[in-house]
PDB file as gemmi writes it, atoms N, CA and C in Angstrom:
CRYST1    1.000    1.000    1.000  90.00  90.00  90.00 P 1                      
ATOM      1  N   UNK A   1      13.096 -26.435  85.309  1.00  0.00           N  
ATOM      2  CA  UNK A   1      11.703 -26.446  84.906  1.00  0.00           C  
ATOM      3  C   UNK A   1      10.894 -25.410  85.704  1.00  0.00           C  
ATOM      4  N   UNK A   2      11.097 -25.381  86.750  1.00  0.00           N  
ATOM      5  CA  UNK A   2      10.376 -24.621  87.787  1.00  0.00           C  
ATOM      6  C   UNK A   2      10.593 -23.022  87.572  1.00  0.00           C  
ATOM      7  N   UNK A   3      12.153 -22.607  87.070  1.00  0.00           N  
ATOM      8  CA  UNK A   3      13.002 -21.672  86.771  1.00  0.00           C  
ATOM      9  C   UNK A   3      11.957 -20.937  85.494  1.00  0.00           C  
ATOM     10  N   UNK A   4      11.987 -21.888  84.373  1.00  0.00           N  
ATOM     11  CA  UNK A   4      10.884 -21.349  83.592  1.00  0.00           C  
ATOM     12  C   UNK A   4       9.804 -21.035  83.777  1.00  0.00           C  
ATOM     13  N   UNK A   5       9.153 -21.546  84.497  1.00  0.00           N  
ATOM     14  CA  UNK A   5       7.607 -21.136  85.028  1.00  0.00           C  
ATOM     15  C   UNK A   5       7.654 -20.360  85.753  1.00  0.00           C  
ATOM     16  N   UNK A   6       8.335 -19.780  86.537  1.00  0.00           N  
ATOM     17  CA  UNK A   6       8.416 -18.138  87.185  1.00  0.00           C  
ATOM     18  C   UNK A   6       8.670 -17.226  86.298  1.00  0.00           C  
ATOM     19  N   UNK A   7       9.873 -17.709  85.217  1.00  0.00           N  
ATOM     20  CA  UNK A   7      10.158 -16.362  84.042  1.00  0.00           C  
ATOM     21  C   UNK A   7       9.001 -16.141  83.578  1.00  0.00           C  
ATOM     22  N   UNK A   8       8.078 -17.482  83.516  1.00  0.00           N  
ATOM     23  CA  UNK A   8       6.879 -17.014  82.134  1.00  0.00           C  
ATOM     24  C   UNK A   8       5.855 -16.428  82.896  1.00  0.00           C  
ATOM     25  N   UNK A   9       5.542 -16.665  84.646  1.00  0.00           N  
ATOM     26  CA  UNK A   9       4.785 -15.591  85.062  1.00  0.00           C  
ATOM     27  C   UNK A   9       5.018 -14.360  85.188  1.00  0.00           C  
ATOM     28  N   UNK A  10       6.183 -13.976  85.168  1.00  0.00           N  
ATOM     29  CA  UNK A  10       6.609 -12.805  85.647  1.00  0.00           C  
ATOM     30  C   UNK A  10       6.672 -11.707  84.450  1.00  0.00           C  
ATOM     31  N   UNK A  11       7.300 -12.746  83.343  1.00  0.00           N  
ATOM     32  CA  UNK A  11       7.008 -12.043  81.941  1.00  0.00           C  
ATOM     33  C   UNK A  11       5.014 -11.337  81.597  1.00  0.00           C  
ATOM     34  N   UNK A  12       4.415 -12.347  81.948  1.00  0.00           N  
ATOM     35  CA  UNK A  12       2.870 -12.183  81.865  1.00  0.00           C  
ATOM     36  C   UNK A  12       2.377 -11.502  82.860  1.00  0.00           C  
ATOM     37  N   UNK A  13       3.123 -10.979  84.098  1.00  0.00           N  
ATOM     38  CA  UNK A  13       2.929  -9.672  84.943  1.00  0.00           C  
ATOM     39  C   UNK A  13       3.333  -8.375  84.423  1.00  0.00           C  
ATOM     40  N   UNK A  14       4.303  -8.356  83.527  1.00  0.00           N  
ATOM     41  CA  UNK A  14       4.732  -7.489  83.061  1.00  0.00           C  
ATOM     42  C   UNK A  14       3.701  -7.387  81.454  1.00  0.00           C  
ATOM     43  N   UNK A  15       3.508  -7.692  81.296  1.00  0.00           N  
ATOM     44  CA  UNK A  15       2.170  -7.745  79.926  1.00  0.00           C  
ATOM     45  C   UNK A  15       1.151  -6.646  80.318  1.00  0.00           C  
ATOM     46  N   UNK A  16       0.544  -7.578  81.892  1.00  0.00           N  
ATOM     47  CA  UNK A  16      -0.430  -7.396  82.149  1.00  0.00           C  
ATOM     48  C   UNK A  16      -0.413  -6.091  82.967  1.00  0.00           C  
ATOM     49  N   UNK A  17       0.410  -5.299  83.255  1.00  0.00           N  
ATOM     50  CA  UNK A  17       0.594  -4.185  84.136  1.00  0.00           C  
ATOM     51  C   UNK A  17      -0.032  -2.749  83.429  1.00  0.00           C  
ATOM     52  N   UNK A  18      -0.574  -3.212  82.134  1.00  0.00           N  
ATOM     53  CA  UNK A  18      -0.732  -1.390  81.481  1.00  0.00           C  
ATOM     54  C   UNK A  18      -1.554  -1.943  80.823  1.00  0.00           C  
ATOM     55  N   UNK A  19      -3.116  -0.751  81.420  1.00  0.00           N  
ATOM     56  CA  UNK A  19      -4.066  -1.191  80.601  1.00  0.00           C  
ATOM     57  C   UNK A  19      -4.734   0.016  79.593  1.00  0.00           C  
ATOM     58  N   UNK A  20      -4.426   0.013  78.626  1.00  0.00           N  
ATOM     59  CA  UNK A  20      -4.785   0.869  77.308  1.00  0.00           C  
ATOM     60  C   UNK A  20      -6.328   1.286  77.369  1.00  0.00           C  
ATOM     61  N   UNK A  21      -5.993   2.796  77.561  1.00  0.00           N  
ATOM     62  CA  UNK A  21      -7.415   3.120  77.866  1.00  0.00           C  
ATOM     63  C   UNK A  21      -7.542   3.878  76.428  1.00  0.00           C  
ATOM     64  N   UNK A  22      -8.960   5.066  75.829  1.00  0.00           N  
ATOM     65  CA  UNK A  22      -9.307   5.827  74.551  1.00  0.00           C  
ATOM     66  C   UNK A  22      -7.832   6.985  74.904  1.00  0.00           C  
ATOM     67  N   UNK A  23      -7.576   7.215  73.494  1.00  0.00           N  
ATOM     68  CA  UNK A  23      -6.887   8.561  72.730  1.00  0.00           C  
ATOM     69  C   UNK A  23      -5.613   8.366  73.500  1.00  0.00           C  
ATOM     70  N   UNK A  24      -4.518   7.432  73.370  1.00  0.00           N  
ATOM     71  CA  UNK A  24      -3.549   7.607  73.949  1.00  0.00           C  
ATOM     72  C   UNK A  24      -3.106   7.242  75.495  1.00  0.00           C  
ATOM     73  N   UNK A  25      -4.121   7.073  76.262  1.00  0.00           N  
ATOM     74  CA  UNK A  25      -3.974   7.398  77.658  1.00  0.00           C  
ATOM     75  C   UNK A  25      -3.780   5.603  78.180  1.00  0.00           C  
ATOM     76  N   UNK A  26      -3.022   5.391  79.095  1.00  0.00           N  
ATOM     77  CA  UNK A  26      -3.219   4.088  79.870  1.00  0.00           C  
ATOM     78  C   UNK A  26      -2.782   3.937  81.322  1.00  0.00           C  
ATOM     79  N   UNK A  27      -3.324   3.576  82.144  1.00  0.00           N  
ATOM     80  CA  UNK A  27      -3.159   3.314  83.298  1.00  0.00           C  
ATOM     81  C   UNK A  27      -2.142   2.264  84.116  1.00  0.00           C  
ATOM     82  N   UNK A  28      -1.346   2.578  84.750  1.00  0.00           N  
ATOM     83  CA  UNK A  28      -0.224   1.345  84.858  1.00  0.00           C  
ATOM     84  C   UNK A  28      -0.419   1.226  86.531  1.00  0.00           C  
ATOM     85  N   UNK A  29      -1.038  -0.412  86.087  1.00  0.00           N  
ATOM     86  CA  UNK A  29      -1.300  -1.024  87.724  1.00  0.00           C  
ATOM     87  C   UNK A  29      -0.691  -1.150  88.922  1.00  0.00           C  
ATOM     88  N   UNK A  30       0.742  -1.037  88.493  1.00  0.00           N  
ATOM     89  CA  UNK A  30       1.799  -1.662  89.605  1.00  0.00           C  
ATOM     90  C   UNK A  30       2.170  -0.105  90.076  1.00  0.00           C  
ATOM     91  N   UNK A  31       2.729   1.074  89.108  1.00  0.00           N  
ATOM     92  CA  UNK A  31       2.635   2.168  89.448  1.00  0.00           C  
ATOM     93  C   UNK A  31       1.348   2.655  90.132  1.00  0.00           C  
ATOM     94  N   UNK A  32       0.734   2.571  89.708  1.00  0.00           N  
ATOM     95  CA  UNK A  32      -0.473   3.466  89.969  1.00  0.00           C  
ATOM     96  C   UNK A  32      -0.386   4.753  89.719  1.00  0.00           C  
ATOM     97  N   UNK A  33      -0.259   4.672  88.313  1.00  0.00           N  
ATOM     98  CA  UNK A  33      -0.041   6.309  87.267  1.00  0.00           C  
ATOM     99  C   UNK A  33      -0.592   6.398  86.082  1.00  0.00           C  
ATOM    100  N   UNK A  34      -1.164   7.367  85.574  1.00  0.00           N  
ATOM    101  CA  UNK A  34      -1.995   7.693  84.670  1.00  0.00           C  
ATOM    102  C   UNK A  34      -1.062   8.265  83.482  1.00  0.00           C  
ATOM    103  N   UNK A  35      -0.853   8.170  82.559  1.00  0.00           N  
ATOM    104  CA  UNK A  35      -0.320   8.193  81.451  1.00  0.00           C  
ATOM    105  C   UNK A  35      -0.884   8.641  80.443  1.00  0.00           C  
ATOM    106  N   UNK A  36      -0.413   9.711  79.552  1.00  0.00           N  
ATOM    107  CA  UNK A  36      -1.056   9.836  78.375  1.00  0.00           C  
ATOM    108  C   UNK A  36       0.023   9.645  77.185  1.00  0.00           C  
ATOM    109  N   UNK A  37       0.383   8.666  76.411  1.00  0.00           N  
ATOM    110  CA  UNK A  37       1.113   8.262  75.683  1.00  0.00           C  
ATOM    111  C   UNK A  37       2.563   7.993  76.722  1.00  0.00           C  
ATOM    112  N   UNK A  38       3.751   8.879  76.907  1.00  0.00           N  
ATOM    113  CA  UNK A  38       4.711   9.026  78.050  1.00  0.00           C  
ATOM    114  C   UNK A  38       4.507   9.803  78.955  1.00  0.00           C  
ATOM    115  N   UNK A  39       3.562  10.660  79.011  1.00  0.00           N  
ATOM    116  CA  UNK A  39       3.396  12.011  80.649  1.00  0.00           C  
ATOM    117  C   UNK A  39       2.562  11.420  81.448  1.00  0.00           C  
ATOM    118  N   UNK A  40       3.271  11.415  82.188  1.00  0.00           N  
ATOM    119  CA  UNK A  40       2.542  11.484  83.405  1.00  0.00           C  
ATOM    120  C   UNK A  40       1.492  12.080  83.766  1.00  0.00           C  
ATOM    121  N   UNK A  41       0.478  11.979  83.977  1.00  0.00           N  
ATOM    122  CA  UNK A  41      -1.053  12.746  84.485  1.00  0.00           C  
ATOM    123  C   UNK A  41      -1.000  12.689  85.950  1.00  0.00           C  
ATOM    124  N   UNK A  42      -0.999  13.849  86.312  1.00  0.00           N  
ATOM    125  CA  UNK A  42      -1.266  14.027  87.860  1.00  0.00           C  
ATOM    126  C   UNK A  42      -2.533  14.021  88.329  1.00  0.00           C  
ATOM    127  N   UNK A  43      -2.504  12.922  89.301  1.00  0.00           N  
ATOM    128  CA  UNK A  43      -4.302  12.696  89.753  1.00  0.00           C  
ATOM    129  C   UNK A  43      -4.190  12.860  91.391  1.00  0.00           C  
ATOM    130  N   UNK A  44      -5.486  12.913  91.170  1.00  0.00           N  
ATOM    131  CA  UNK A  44      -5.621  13.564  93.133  1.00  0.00           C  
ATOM    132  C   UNK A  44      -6.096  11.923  93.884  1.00  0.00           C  
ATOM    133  N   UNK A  45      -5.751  12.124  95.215  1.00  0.00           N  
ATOM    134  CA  UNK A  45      -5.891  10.629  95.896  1.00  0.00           C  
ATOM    135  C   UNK A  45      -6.997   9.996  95.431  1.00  0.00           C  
ATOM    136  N   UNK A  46      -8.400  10.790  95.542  1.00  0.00           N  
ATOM    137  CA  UNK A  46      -9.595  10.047  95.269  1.00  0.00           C  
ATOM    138  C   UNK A  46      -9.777   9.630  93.681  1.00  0.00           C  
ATOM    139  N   UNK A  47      -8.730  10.531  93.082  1.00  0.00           N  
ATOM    140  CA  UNK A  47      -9.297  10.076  91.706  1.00  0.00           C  
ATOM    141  C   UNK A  47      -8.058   8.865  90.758  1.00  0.00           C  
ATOM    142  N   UNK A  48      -6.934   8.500  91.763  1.00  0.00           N  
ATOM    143  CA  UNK A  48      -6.337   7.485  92.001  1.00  0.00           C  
ATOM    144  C   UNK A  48      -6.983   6.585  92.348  1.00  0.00           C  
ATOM    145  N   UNK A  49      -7.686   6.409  93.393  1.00  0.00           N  
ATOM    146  CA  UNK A  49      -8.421   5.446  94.064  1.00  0.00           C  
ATOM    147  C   UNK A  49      -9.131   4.498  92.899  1.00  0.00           C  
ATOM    148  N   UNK A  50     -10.226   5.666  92.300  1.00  0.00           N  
ATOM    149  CA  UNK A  50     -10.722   5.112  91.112  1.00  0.00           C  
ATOM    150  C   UNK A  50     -10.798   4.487  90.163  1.00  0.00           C  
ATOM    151  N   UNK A  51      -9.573   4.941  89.802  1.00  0.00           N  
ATOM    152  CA  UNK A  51      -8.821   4.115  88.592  1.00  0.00           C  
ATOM    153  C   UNK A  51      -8.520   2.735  89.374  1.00  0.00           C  
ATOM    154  N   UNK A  52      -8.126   2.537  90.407  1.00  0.00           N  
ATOM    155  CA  UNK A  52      -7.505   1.427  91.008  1.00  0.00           C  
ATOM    156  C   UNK A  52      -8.728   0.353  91.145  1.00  0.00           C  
ATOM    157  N   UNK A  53      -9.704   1.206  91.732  1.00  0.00           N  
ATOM    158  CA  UNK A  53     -10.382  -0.076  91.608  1.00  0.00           C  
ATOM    159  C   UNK A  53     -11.690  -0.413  90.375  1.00  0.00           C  
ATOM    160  N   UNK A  54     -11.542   0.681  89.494  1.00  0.00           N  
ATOM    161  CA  UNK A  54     -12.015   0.097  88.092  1.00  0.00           C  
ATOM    162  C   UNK A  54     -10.890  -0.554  87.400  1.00  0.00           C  
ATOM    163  N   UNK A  55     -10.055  -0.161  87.605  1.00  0.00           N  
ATOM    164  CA  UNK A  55      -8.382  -1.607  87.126  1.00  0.00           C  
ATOM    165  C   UNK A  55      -8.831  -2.439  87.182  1.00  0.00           C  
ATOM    166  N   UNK A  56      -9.182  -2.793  88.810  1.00  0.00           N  
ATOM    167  CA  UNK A  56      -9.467  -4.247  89.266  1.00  0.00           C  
ATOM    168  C   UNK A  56     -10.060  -5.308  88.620  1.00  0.00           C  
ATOM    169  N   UNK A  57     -11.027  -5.078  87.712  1.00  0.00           N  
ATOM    170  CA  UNK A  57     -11.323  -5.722  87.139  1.00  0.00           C  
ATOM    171  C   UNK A  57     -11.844  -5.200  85.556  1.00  0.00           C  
ATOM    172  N   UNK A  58     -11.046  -5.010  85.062  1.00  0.00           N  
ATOM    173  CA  UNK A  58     -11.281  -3.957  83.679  1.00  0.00           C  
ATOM    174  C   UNK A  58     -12.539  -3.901  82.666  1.00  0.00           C  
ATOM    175  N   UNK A  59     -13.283  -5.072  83.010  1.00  0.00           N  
ATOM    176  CA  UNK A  59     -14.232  -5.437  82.048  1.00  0.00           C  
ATOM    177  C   UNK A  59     -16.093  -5.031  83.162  1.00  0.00           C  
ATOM    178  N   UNK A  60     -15.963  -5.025  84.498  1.00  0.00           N  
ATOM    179  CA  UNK A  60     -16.477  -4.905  85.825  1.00  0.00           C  
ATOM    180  C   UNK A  60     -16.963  -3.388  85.694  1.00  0.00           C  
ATOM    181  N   UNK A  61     -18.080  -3.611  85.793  1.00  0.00           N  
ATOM    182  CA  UNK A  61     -18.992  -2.512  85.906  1.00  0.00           C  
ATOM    183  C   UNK A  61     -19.156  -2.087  87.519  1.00  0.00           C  
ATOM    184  N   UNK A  62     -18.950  -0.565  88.141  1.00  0.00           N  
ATOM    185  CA  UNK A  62     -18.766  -0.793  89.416  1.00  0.00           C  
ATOM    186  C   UNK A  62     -19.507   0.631  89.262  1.00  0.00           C  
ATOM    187  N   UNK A  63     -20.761   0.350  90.514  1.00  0.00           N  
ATOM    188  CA  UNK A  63     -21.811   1.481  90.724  1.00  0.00           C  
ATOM    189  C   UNK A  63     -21.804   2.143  91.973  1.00  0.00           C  
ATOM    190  N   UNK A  64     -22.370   3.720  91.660  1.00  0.00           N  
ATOM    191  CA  UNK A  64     -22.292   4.283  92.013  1.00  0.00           C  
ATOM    192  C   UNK A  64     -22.001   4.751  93.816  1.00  0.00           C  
ATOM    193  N   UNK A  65     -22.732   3.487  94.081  1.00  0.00           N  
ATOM    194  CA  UNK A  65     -22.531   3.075  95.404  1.00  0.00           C  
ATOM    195  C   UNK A  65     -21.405   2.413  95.900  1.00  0.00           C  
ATOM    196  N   UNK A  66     -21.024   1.639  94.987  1.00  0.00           N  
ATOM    197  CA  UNK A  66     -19.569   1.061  95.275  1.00  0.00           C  
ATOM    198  C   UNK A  66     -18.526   1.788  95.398  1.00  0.00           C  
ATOM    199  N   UNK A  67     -18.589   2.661  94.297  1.00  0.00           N  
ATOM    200  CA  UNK A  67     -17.527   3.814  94.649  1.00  0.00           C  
ATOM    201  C   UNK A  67     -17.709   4.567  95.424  1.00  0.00           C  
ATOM    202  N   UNK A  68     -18.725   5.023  95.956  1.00  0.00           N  
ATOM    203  CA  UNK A  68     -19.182   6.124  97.023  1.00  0.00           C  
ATOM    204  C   UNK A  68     -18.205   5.560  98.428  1.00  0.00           C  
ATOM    205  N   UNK A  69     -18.644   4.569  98.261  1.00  0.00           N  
ATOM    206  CA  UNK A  69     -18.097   3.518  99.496  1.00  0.00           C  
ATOM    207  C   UNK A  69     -16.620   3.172  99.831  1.00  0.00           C  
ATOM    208  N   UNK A  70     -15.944   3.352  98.380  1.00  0.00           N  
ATOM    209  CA  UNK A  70     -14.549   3.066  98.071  1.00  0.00           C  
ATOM    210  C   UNK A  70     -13.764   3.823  98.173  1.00  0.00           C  
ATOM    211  N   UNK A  71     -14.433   5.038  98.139  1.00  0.00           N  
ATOM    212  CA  UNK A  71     -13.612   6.888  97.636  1.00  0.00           C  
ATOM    213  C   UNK A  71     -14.099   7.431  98.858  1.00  0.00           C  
ATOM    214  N   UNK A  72     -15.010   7.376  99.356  1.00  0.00           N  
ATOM    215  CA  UNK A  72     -15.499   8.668 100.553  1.00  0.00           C  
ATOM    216  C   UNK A  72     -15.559   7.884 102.260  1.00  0.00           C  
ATOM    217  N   UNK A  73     -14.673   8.714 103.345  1.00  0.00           N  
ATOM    218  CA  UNK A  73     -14.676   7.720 104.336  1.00  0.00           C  
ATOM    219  C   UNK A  73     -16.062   7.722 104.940  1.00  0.00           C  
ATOM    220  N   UNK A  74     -16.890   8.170 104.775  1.00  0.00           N  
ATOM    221  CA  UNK A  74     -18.015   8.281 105.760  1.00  0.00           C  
ATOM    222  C   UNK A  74     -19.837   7.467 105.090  1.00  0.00           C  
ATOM    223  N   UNK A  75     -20.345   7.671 105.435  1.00  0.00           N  
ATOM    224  CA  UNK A  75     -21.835   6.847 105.440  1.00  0.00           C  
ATOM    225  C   UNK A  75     -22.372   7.247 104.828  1.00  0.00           C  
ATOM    226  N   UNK A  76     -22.305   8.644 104.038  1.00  0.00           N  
ATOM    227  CA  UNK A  76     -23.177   9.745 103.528  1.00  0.00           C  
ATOM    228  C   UNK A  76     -23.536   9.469 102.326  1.00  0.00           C  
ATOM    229  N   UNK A  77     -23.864   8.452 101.874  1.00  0.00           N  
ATOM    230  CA  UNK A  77     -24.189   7.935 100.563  1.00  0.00           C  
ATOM    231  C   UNK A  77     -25.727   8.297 100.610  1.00  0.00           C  
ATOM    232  N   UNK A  78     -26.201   9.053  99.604  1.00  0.00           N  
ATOM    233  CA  UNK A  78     -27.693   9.070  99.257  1.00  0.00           C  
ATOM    234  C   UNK A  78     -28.406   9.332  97.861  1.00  0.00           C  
ATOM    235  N   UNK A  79     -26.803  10.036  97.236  1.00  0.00           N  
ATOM    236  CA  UNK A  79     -27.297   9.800  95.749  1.00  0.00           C  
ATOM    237  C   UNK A  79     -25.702   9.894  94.907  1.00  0.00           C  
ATOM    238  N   UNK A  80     -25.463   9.989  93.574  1.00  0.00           N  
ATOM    239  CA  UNK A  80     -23.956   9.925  93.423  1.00  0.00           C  
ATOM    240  C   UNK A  80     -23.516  11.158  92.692  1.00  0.00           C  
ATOM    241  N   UNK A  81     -24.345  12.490  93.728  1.00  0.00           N  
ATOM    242  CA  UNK A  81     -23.395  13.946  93.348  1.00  0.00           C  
ATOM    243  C   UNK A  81     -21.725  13.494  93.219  1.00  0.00           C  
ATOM    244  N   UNK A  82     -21.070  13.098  94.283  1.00  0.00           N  
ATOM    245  CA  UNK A  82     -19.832  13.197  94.776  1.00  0.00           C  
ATOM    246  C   UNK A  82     -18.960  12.259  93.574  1.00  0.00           C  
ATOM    247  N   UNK A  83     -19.554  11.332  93.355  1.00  0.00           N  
ATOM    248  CA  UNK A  83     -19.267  10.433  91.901  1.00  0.00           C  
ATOM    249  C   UNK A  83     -19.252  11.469  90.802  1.00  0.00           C  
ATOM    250  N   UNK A  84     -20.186  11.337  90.487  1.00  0.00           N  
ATOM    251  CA  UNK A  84     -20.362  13.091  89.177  1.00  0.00           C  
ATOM    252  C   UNK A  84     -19.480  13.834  88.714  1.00  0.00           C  
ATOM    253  N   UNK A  85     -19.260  14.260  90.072  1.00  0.00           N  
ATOM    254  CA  UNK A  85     -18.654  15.484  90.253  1.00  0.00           C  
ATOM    255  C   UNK A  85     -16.877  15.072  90.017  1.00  0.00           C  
ATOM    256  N   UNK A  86     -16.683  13.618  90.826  1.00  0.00           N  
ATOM    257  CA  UNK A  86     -15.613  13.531  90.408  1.00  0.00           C  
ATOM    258  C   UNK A  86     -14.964  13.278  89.047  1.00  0.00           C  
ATOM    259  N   UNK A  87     -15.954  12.665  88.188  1.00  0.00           N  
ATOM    260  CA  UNK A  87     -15.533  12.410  87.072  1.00  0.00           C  
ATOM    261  C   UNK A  87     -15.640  13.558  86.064  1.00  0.00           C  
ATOM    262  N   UNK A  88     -16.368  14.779  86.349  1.00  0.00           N  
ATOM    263  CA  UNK A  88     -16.626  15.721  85.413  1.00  0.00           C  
ATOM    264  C   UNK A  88     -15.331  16.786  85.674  1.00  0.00           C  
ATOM    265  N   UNK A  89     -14.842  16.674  86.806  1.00  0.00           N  
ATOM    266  CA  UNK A  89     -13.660  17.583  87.292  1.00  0.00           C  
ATOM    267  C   UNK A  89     -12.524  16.224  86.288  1.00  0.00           C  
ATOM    268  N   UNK A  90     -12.229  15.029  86.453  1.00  0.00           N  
ATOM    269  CA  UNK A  90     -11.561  14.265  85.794  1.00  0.00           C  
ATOM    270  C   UNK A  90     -11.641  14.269  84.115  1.00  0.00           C  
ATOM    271  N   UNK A  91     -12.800  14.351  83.774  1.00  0.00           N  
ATOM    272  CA  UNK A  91     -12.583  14.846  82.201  1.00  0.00           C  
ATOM    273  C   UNK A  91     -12.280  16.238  82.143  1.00  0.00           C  
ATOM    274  N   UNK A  92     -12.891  17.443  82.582  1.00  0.00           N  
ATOM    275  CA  UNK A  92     -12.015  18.364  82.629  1.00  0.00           C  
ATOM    276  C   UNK A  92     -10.072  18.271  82.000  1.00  0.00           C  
ATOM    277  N   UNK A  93     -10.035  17.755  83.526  1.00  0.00           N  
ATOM    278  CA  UNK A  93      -8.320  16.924  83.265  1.00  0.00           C  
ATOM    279  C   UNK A  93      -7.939  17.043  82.190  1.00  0.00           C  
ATOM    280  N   UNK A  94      -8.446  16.095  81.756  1.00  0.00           N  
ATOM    281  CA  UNK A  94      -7.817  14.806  80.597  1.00  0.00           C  
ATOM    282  C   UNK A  94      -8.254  14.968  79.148  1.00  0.00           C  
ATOM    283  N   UNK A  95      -9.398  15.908  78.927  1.00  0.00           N  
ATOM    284  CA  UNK A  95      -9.674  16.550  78.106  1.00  0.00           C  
ATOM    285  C   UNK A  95     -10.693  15.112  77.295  1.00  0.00           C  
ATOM    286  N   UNK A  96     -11.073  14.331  77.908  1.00  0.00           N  
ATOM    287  CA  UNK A  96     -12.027  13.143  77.541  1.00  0.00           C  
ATOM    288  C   UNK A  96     -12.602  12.423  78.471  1.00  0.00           C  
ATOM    289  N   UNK A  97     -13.153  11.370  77.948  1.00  0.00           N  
ATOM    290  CA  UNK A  97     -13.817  10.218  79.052  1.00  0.00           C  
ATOM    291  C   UNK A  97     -13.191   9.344  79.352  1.00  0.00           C  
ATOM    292  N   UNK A  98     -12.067   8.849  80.472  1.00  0.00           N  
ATOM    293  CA  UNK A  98     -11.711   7.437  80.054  1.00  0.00           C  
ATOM    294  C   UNK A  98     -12.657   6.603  81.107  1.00  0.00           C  
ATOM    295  N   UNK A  99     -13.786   7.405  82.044  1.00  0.00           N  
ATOM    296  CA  UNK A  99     -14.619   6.267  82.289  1.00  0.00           C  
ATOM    297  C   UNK A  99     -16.101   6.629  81.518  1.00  0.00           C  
ATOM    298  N   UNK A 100     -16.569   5.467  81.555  1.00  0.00           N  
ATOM    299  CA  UNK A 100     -17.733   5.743  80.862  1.00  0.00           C  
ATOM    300  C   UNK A 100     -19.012   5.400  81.689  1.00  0.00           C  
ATOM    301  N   UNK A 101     -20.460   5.633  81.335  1.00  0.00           N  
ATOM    302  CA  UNK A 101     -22.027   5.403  82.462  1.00  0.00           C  
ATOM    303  C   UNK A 101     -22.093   4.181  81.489  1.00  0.00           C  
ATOM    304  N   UNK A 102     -22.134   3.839  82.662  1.00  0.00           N  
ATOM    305  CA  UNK A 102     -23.499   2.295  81.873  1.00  0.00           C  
ATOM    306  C   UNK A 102     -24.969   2.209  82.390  1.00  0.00           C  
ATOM    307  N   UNK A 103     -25.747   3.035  81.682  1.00  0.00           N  
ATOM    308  CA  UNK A 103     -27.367   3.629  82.440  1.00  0.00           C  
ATOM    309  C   UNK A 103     -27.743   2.585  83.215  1.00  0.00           C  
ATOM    310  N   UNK A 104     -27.798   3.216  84.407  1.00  0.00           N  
ATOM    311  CA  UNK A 104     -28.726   2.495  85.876  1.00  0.00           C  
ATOM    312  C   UNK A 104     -27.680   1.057  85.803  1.00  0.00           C  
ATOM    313  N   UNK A 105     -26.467   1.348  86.111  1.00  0.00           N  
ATOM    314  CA  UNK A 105     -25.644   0.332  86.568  1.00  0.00           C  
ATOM    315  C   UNK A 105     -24.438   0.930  87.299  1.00  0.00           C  
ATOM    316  N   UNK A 106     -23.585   1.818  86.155  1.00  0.00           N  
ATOM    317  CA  UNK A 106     -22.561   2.175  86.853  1.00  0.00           C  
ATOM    318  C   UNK A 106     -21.248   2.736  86.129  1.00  0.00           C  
ATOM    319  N   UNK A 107     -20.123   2.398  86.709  1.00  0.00           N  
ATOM    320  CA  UNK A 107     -19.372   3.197  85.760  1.00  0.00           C  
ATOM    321  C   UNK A 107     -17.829   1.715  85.357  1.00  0.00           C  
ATOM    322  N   UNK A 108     -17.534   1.925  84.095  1.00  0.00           N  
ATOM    323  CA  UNK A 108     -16.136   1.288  84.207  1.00  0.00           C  
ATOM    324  C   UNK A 108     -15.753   1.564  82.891  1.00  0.00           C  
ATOM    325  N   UNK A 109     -14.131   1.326  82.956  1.00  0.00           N  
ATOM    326  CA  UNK A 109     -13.400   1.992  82.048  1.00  0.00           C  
ATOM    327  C   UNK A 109     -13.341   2.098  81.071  1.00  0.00           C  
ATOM    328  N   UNK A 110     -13.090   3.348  79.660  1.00  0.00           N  
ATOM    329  CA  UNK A 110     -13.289   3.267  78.282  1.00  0.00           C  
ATOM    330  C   UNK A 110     -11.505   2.681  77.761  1.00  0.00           C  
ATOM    331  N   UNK A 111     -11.881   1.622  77.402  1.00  0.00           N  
ATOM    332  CA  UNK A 111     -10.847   1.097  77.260  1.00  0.00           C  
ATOM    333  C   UNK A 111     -10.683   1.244  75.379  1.00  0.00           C  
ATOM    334  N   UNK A 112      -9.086   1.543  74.868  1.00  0.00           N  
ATOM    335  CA  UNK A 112      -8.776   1.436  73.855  1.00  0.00           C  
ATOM    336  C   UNK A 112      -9.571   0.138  73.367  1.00  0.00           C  
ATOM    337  N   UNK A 113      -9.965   0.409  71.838  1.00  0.00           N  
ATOM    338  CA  UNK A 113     -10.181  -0.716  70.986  1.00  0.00           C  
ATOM    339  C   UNK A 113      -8.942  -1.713  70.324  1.00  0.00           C  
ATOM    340  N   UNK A 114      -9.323  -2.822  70.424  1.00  0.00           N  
ATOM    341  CA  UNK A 114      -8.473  -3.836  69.662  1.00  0.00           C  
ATOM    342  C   UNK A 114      -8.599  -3.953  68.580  1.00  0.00           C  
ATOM    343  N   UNK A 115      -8.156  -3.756  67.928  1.00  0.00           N  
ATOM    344  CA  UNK A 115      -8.439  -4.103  65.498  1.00  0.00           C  
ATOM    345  C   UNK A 115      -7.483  -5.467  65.855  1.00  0.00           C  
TER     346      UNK A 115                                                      
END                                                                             
């Protein structure tokens, strides 16, 4: 009995490990790799970071300050150039948005639609 209830969590870790972001692309939690259909997307530490902790909670709106705080080691928070900047060099990338603004809140992930 017990035997089953580990298969069925472990099965539902494995569900839950890849989260389907817009146009192909998804993020895989346990890796911590960016994907666009099968390739691999090469991301830089800070813009790893990001993804990791907009993963965290996929539906979680996380502002500008939070990330400032999450991504940069130092205090220097005063407005969110360094945010900006990272995500406009990241669409660059990827040739889209997979995060999106939520005006005067913050940022979290454009996640594929469900039909």
């Amino acid at each position: 009995m017990l035997a089953k209830i580990a298969l069925k969590i472990i099965d539902l870790e494995k569900v839950d490990t890849k989260i389907e972001l817009i146009d192909g692309f998804y993020w895989d939690k346990v890796e911590k790799i960016l994907y666009q259909k099968d390739k691999e997307i090469y991301l830089t530490k800070k813009e790893s970071k990001l993804f990791q902790l907009l993963a965290s909670s996929r539906h979680k709106i996380a502002s500008s300050e939070e990330i400032e705080i999450e991504l940069f080691d130092d205090d220097n928070y005063n407005d969110n150039k360094r945010v900006r900047s990272l995500l406009s060099r990241l669409r660059c990338k990827v040739g889209c948005d997979l995060m999106h603004s939520v005006y005067s809140e913050g940022y979290k992930l454009n996640l594929a639609k469900k039909c």
